[in-house]
MDTraj code that builds the backbone (N, CA, C; nanometers):
import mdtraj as md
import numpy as np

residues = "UNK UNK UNK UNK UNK UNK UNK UNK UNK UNK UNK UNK UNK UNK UNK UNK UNK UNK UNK UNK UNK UNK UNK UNK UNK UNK UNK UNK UNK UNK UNK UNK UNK UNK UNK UNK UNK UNK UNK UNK UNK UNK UNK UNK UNK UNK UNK UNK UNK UNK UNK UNK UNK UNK UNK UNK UNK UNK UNK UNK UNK UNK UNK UNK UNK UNK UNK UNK UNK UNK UNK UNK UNK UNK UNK UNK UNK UNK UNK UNK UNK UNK UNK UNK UNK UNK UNK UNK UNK UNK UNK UNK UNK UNK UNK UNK UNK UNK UNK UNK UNK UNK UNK UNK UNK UNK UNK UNK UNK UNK UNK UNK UNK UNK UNK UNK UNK UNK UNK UNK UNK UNK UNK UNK UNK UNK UNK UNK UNK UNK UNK UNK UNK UNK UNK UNK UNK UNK UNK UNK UNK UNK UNK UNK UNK UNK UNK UNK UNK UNK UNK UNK UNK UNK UNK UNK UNK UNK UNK UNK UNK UNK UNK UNK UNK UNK UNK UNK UNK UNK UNK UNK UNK UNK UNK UNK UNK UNK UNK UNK UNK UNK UNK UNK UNK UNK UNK UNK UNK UNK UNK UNK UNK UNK UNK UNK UNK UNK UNK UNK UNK UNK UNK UNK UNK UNK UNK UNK UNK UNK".split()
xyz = np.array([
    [4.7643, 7.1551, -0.1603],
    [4.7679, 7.0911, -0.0290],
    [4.7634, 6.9404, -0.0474],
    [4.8796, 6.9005, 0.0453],
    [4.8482, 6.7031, 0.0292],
    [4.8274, 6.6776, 0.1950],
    [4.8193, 6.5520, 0.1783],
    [4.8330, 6.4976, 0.3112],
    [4.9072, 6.3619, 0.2842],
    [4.9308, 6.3070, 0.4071],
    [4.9657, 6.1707, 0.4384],
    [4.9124, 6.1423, 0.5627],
    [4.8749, 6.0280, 0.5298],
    [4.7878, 6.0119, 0.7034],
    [4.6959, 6.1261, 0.7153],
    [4.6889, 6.1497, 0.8776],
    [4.6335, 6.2784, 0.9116],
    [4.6627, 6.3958, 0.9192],
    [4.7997, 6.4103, 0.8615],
    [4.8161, 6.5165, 0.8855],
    [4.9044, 6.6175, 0.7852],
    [4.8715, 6.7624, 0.7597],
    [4.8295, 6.8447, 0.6869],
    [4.9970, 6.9187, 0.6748],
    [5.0235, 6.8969, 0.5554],
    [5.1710, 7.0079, 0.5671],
    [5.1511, 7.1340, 0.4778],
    [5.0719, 7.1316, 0.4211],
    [5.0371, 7.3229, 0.4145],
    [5.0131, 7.3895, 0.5323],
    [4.9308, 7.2951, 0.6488],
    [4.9458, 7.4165, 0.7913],
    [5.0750, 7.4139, 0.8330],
    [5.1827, 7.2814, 0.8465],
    [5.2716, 7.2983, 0.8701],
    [5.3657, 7.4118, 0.8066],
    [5.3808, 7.4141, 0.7152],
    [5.4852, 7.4966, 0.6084],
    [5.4262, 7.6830, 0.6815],
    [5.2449, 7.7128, 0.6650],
    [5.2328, 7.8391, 0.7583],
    [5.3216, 7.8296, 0.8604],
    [5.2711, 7.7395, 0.9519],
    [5.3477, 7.7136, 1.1084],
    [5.4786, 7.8093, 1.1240],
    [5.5611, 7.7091, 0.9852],
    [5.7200, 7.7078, 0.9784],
    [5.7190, 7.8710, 0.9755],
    [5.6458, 7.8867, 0.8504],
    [5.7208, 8.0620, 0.7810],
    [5.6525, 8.1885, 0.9049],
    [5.5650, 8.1235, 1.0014],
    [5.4729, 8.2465, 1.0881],
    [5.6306, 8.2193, 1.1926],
    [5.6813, 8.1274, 1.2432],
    [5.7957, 8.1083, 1.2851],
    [5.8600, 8.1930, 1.2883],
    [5.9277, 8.1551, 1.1440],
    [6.0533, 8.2095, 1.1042],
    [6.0556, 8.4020, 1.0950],
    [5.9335, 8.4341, 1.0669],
    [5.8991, 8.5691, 1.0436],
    [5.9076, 8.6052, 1.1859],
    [5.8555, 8.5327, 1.2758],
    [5.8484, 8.5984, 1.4561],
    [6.0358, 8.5887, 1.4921],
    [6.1061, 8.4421, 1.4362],
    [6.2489, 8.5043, 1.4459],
    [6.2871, 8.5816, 1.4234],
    [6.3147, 8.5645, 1.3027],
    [6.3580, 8.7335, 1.2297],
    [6.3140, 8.8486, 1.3152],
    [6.1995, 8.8858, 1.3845],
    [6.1287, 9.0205, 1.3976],
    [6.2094, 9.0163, 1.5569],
    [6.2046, 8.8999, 1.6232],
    [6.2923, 8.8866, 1.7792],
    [6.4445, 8.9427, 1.7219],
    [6.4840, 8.8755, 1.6138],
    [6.6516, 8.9155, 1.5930],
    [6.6355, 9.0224, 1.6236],
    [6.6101, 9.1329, 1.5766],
    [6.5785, 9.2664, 1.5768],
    [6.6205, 9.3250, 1.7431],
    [6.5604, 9.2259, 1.8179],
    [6.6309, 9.3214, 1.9306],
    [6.7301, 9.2599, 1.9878],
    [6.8014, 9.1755, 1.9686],
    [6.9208, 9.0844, 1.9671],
    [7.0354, 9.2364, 2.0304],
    [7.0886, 9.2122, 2.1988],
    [7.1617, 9.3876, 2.2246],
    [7.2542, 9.3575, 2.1619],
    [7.3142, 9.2056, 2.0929],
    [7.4043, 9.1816, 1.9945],
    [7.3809, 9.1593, 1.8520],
    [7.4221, 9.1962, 1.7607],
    [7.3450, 9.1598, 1.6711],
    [7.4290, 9.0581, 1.5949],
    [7.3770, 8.9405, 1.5122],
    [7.4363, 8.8430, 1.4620],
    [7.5565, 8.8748, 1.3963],
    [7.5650, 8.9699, 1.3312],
    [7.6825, 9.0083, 1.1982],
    [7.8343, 9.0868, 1.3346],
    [7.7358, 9.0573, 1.4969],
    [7.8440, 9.1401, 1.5561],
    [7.8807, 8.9657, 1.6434],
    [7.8675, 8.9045, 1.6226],
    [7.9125, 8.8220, 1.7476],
    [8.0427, 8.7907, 1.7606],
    [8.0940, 8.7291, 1.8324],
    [8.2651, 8.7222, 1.8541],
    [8.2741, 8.6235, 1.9761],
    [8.4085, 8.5580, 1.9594],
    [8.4541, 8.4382, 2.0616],
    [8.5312, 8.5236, 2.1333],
    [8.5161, 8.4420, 2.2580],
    [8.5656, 8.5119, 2.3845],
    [8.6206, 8.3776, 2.5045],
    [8.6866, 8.4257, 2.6042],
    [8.7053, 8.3256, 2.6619],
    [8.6702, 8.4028, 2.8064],
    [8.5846, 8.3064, 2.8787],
    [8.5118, 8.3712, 3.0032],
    [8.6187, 8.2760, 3.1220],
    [8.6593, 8.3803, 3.2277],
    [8.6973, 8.3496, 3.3397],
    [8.5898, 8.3938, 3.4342],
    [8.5915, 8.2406, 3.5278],
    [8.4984, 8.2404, 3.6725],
    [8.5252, 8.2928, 3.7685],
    [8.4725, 8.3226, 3.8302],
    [8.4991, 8.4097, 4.0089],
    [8.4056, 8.3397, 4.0847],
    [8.3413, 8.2321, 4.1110],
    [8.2090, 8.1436, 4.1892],
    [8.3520, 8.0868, 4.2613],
    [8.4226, 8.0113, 4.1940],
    [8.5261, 7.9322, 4.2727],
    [8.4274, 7.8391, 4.3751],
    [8.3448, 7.8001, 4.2452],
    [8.2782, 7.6639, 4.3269],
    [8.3453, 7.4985, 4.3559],
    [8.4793, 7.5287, 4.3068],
    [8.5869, 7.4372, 4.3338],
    [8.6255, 7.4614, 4.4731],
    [8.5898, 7.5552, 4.5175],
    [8.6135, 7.5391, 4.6777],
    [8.5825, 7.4473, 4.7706],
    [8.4554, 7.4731, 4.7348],
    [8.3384, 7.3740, 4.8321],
    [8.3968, 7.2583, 4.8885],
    [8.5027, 7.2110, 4.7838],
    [8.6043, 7.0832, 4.8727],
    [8.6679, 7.1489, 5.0266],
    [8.6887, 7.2575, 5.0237],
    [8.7244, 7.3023, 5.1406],
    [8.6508, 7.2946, 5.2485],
    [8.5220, 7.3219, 5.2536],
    [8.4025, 7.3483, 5.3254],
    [8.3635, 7.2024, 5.3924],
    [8.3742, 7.1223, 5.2386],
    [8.3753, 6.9658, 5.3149],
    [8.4320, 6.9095, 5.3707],
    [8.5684, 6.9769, 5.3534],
    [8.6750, 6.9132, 5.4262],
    [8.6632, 6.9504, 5.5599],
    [8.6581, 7.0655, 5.5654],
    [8.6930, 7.1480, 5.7240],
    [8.5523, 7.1104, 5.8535],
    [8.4624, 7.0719, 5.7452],
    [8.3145, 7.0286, 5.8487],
    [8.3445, 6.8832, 5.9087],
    [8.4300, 6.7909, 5.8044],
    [8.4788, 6.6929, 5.8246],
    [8.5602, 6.6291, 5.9498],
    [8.6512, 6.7314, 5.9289],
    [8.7956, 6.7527, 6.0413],
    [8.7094, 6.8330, 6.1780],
    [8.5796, 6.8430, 6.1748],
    [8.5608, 6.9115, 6.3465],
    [8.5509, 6.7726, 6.4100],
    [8.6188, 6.8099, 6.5254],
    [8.5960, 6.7487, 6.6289],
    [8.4575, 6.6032, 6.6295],
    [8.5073, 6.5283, 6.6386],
    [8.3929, 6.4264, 6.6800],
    [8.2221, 6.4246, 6.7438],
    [8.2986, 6.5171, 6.8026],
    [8.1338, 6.5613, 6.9631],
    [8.1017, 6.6658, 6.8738],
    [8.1478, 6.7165, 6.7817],
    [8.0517, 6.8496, 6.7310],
    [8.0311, 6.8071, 6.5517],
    [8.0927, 6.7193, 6.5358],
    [8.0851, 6.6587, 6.4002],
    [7.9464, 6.6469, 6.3432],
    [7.8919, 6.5629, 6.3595],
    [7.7169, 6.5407, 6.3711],
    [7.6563, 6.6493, 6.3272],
    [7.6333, 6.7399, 6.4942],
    [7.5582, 6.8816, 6.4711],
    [7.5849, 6.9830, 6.3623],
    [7.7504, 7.0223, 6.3937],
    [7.7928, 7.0835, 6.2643],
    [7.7509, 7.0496, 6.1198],
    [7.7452, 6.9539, 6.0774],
    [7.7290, 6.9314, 5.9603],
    [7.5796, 6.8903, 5.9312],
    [7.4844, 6.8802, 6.0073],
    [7.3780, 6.9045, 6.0204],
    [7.3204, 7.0323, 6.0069],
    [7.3932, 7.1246, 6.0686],
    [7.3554, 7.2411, 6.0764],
    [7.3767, 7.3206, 5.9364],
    [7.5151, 7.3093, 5.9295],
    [7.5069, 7.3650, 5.7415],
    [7.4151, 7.3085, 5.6032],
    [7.3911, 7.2024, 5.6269],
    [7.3036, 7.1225, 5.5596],
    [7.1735, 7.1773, 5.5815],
    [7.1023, 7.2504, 5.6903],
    [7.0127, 7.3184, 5.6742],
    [7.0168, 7.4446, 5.6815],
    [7.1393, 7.5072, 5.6375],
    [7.0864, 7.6229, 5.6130],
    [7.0891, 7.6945, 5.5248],
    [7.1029, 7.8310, 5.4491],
    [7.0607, 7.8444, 5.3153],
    [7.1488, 7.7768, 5.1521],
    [7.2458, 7.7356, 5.2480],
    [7.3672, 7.6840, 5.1651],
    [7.4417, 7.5604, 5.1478],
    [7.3213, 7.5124, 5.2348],
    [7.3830, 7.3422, 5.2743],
    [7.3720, 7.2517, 5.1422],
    [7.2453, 7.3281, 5.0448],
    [7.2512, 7.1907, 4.9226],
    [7.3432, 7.2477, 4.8409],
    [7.4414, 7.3107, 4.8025],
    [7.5631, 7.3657, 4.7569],
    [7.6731, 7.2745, 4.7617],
    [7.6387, 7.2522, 4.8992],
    [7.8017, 7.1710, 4.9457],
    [7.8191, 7.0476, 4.8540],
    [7.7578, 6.9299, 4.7693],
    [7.8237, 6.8819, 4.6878],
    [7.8605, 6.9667, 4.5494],
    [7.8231, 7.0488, 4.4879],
    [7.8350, 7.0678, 4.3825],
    [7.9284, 7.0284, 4.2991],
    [8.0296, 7.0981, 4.4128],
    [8.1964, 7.0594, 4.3530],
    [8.2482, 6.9352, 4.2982],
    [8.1432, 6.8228, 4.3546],
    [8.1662, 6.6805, 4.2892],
    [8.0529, 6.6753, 4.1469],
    [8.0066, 6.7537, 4.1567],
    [7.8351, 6.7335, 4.0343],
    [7.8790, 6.8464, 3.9294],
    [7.9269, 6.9684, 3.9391],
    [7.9277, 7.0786, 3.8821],
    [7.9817, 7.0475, 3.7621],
    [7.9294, 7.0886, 3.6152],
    [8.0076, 7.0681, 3.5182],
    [7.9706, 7.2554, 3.4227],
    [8.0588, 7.2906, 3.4008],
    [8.0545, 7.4373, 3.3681],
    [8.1075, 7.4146, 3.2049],
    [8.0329, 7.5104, 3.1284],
    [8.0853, 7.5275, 2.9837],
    [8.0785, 7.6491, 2.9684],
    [8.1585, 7.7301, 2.9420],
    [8.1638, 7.8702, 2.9054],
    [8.1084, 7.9166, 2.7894],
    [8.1674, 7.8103, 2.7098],
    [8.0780, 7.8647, 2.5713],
    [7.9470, 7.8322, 2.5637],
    [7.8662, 7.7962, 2.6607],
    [7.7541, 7.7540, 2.6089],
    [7.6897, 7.8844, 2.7134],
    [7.7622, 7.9161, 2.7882],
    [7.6967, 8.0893, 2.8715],
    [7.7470, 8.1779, 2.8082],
    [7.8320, 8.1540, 2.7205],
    [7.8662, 8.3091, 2.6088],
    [7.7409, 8.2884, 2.4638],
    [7.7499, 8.1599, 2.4320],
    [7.6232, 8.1634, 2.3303],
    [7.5238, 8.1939, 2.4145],
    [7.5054, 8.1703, 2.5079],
    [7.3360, 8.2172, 2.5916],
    [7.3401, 8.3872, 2.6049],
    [7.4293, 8.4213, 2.6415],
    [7.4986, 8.5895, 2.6687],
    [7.4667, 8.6690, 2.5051],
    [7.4966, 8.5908, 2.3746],
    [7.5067, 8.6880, 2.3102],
    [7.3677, 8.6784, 2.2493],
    [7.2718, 8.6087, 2.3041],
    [7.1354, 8.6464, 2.2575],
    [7.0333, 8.7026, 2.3231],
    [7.0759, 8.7684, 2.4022],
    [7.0074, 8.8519, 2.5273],
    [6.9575, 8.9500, 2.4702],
    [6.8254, 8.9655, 2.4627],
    [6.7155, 9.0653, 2.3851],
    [6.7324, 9.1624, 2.4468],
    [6.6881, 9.3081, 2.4323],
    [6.6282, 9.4431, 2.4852],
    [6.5043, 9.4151, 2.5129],
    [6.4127, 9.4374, 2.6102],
    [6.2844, 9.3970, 2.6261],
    [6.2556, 9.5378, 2.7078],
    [6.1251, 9.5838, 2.7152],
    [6.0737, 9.6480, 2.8012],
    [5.9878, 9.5890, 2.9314],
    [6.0068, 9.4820, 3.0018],
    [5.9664, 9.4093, 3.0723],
    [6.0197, 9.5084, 3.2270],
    [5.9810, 9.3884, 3.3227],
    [6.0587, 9.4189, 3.4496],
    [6.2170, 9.4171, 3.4745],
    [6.2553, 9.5144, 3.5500],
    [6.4153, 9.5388, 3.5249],
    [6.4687, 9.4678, 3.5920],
    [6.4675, 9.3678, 3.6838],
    [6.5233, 9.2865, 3.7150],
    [6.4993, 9.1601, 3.6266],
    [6.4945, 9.1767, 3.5002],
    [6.4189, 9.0420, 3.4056],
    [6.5490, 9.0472, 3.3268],
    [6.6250, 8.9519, 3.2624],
    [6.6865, 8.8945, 3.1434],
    [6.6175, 8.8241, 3.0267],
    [6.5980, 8.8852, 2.9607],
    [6.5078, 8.7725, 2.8420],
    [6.6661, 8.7465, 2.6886],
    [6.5960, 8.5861, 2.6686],
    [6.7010, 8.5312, 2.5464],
    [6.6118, 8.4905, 2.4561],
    [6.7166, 8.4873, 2.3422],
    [6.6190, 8.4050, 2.2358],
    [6.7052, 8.2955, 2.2269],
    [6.5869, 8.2061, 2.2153],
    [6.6764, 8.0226, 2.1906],
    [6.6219, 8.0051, 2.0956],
    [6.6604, 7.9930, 1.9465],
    [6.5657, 7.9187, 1.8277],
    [6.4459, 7.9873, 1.8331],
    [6.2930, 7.9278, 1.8349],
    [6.2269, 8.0211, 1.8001],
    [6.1655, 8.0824, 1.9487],
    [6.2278, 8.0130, 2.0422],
    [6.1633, 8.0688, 2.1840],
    [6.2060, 8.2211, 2.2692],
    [6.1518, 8.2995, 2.3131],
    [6.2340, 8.4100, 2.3790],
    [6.2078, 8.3311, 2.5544],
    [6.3147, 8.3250, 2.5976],
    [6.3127, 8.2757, 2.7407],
    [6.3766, 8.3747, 2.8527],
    [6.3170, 8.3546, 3.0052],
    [6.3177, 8.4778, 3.0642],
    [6.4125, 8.4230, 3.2025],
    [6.5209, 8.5053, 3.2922],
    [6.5480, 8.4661, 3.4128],
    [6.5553, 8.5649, 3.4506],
    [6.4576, 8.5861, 3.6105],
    [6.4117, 8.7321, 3.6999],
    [6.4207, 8.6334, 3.8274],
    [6.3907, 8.7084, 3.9389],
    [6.3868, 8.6726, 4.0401],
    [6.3430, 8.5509, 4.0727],
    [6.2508, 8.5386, 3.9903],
    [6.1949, 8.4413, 4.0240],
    [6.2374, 8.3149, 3.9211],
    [6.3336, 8.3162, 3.9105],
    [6.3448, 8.2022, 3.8591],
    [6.4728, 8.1702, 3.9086],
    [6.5547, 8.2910, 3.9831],
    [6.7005, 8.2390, 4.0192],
    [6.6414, 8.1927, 4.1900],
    [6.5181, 8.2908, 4.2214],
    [6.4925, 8.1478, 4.3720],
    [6.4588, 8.0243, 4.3112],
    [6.4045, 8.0020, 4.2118],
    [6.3593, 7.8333, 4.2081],
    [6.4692, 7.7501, 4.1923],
    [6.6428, 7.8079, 4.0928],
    [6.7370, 7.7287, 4.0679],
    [6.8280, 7.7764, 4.1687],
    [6.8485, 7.8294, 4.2527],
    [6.9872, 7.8234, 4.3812],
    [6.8810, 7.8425, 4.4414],
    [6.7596, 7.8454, 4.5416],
    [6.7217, 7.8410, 4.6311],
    [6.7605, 7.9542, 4.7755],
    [6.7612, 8.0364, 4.6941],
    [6.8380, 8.1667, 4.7848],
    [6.7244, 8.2534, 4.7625],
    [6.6832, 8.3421, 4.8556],
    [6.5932, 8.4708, 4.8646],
    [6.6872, 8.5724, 4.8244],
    [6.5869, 8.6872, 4.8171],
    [6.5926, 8.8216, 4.8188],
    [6.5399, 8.8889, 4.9464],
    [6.6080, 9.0393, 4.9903],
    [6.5829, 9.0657, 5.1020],
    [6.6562, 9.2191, 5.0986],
    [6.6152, 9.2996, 5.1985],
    [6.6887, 9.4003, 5.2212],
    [6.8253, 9.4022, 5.2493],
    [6.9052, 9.4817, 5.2513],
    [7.0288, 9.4848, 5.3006],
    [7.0382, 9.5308, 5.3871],
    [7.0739, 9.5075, 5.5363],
    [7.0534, 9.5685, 5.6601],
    [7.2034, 9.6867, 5.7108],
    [7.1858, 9.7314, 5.7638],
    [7.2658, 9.8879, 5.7616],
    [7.3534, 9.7953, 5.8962],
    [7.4561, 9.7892, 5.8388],
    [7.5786, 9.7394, 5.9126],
    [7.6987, 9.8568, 5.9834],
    [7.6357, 10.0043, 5.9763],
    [7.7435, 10.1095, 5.9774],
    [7.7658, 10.0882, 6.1276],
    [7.6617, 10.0424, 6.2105],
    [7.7352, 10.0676, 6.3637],
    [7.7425, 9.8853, 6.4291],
    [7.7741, 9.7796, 6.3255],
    [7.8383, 9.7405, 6.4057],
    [7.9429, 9.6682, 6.4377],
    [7.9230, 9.6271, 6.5630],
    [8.0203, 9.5871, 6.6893],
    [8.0244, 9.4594, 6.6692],
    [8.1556, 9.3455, 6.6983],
    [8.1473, 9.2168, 6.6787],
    [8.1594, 9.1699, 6.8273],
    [8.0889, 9.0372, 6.8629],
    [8.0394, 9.0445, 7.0053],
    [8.1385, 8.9844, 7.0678],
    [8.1275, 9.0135, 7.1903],
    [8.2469, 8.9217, 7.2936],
    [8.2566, 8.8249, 7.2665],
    [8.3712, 8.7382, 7.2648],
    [8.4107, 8.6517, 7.2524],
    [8.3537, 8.5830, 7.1080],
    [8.3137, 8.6242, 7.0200],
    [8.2425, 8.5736, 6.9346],
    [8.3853, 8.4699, 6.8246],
    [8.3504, 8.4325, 6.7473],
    [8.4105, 8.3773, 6.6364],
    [8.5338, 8.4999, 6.5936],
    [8.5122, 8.6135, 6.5852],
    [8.6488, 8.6801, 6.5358],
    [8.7239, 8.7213, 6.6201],
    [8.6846, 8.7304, 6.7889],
    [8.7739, 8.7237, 6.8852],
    [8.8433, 8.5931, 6.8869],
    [8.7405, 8.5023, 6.8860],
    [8.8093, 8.3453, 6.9306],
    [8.9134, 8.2711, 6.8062],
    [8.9151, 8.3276, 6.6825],
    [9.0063, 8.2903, 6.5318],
    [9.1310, 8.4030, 6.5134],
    [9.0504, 8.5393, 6.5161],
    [9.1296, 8.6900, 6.4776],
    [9.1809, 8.7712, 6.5542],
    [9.2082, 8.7381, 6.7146],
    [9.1940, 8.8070, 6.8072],
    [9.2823, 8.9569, 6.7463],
    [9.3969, 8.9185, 6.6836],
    [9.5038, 9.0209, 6.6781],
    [9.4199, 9.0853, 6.5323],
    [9.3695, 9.0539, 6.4798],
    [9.3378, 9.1263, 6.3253],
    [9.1954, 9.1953, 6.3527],
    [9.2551, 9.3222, 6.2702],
    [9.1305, 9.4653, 6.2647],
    [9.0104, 9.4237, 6.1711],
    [9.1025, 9.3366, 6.0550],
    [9.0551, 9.2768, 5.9001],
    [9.0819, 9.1359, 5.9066],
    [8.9914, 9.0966, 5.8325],
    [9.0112, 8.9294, 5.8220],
    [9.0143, 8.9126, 5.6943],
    [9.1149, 8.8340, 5.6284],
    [9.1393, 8.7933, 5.4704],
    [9.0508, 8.6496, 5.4202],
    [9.0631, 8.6349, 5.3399],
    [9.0317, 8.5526, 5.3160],
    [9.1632, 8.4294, 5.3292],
    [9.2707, 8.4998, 5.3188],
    [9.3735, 8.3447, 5.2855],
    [9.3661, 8.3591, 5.4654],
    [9.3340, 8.3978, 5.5962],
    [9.2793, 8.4094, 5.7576],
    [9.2040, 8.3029, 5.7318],
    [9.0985, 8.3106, 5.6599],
    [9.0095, 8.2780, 5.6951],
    [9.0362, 8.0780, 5.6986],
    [9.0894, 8.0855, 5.5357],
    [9.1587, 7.9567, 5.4743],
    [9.2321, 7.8673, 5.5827],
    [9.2963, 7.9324, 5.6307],
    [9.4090, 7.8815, 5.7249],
    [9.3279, 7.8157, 5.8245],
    [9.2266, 7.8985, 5.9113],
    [9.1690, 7.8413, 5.9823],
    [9.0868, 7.7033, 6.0018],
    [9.0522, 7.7463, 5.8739],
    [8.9403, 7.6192, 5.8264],
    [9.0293, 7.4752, 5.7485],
    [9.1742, 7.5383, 5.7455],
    [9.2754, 7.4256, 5.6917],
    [9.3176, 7.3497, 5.7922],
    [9.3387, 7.4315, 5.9215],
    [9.4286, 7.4046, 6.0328],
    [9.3236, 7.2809, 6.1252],
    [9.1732, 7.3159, 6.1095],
    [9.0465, 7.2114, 6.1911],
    [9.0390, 7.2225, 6.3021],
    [9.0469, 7.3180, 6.3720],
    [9.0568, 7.3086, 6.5139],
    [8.9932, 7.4440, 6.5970],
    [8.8634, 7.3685, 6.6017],
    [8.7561, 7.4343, 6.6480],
    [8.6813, 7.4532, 6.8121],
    [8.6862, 7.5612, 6.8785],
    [8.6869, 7.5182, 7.0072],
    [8.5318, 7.5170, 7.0566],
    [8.4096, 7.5396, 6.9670],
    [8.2987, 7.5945, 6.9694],
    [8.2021, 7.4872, 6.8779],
    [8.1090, 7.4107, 6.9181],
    [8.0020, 7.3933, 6.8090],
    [7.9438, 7.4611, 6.7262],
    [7.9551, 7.4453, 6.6484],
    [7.8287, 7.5080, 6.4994],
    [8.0006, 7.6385, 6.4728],
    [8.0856, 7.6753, 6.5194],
    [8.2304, 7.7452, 6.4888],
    [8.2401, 7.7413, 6.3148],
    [8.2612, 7.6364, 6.3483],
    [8.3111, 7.5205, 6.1929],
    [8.2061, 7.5952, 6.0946],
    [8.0941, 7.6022, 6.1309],
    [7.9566, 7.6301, 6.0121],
    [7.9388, 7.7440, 5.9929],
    [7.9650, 7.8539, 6.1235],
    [7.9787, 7.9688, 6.0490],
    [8.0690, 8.0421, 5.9881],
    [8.2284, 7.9713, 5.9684],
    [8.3297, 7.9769, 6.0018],
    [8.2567, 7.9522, 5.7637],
    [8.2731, 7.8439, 5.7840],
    [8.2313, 7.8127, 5.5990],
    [8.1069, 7.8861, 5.5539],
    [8.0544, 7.9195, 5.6043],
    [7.9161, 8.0290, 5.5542],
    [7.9703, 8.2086, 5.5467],
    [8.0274, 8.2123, 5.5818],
    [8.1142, 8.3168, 5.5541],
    [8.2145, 8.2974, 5.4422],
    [8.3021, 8.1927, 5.4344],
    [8.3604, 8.1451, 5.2952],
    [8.2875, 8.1488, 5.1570],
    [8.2021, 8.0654, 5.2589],
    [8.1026, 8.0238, 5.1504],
    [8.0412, 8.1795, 5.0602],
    [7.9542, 8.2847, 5.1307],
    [7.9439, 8.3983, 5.0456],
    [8.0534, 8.4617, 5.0165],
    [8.1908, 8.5146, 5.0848],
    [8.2335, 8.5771, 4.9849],
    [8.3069, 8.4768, 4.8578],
    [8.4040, 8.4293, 4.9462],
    [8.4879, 8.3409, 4.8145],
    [8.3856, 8.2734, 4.7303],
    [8.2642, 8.1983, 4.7531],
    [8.2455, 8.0926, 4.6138],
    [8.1088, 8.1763, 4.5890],
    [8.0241, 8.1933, 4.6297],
    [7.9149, 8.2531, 4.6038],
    [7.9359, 8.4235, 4.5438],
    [7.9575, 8.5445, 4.5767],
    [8.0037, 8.6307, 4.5802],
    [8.1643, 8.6668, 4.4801],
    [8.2340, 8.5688, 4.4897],
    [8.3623, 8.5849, 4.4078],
    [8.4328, 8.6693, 4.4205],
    [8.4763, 8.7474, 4.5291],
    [8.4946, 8.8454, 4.5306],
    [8.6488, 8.8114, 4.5010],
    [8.7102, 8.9749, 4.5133],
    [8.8432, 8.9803, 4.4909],
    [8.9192, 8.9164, 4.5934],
    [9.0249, 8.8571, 4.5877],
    [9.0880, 8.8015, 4.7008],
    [9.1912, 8.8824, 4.8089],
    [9.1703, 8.9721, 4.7144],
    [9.2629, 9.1239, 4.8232],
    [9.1572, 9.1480, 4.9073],
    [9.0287, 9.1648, 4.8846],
    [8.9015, 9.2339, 4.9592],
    [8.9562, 9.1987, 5.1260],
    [8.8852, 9.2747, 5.1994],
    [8.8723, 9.2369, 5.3802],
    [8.7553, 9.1638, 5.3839],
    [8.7175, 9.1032, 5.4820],
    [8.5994, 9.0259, 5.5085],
    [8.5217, 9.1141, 5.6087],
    [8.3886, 9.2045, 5.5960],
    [8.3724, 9.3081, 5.6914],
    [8.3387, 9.2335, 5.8032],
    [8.3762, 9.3250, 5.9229],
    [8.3426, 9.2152, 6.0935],
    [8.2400, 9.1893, 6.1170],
    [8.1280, 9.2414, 6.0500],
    [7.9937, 9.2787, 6.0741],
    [7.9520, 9.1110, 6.0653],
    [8.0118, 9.0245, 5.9529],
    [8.0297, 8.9017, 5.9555],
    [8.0003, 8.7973, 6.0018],
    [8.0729, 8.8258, 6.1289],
    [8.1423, 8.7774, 6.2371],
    [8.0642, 8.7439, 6.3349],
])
top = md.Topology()
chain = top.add_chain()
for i, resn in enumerate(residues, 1):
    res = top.add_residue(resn, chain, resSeq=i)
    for name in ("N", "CA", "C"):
        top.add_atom(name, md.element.get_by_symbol(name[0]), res)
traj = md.Trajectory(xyz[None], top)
């Protein structure tokens, strides 16, 4: 054992090898294992490049409802979203290296655990409310319903059973809104399926929606 100064590198060197032995023993449950890894190229479905749309179309309402509208999306579960599209910087490979070290754990099943170097790190519920700021909640039984008089899919869809998404686009391209707060629910509906949700772009938009 030496030192320099105060401090001791025989505990260090334990430190290192009690480390390296807890790596090794984490590799072990690696659902990939090192000798299997492989490059890949990941395509997105968030289409958080949208959001220019959303800004745009809150933009283009009407004057007298301008204000409120965009007030209103701004507080509600999706309003701090709306810049992203100018802030967002995405690397794929750095969520496929995060992807291929995803442990087996016997934890809670809504839990993801990784290994980073010598750390195992965890994302569950509770950690995707602290980074998007979105709850969890039941799913409410939509089988009986009815979309209301005159509501938003009478006053946009009158003639359509189904609403598309490239419906929906048009509308929110075209700016011309005859309703306050229209505009906001009009992009909060965009907003979950197309950028949040990702869905397929064939999908219907259910009326329940609406």
């Amino acid at each position: 054992m030496f030192f320099i100064g105060s401090r001791t590198f025989s505990n260090d060197r334990e430190v290192f090898s009690m480390n390296r032995e807890m790596t090794s023993n984490m590799k072990e449950m690696l659902k990939t294992a090192e000798g299997d890894w492989f490059k890949v190229k990941l395509t997105r479905h968030d289409h958080f490049e949208a959001l220019a749309r959303i800004d745009d179309a809150l933009n283009r309402a009407l004057e007298e409802f301008a204000v409120q509208d965009l007030r209103r999306f701004m507080v509600s579960c999706f309003g701090h979203f709306i810049s992203m599209h100018r802030e967002l910087k995405f690397s794929g490979s750095v969520i496929h290296q995060l992807l291929l070290r995803e442990l087996d754990h016997d934890g809670p099943t809504d839990e993801i655990r990784f290994l980073l170097g010598n750390h195992v790190v965890r994302f569950s519920n509770v950690e995707f409310i602290l980074v998007t700021g979105l709850r969890f909640g039941v799913i409410p039984d939509t089988s009986m319903y009815v979309a209301i008089e005159n509501g938003i899919h009478e006053r946009y869809f009158p003639t359509h059973d189904e609403v598309s998404l490239d419906d929906l686009r048009v509308v929110l391209t075209q700016g011309e809104f005859e309703k306050a707060f229209d505009v906001v629910k009009l992009c909060l509906i965009y907003m979950l399926n197309w950028i949040l949700m990702g869905v397929d772009e064939r999908l219907k938009i259910p009326v329940w929606q609406f």
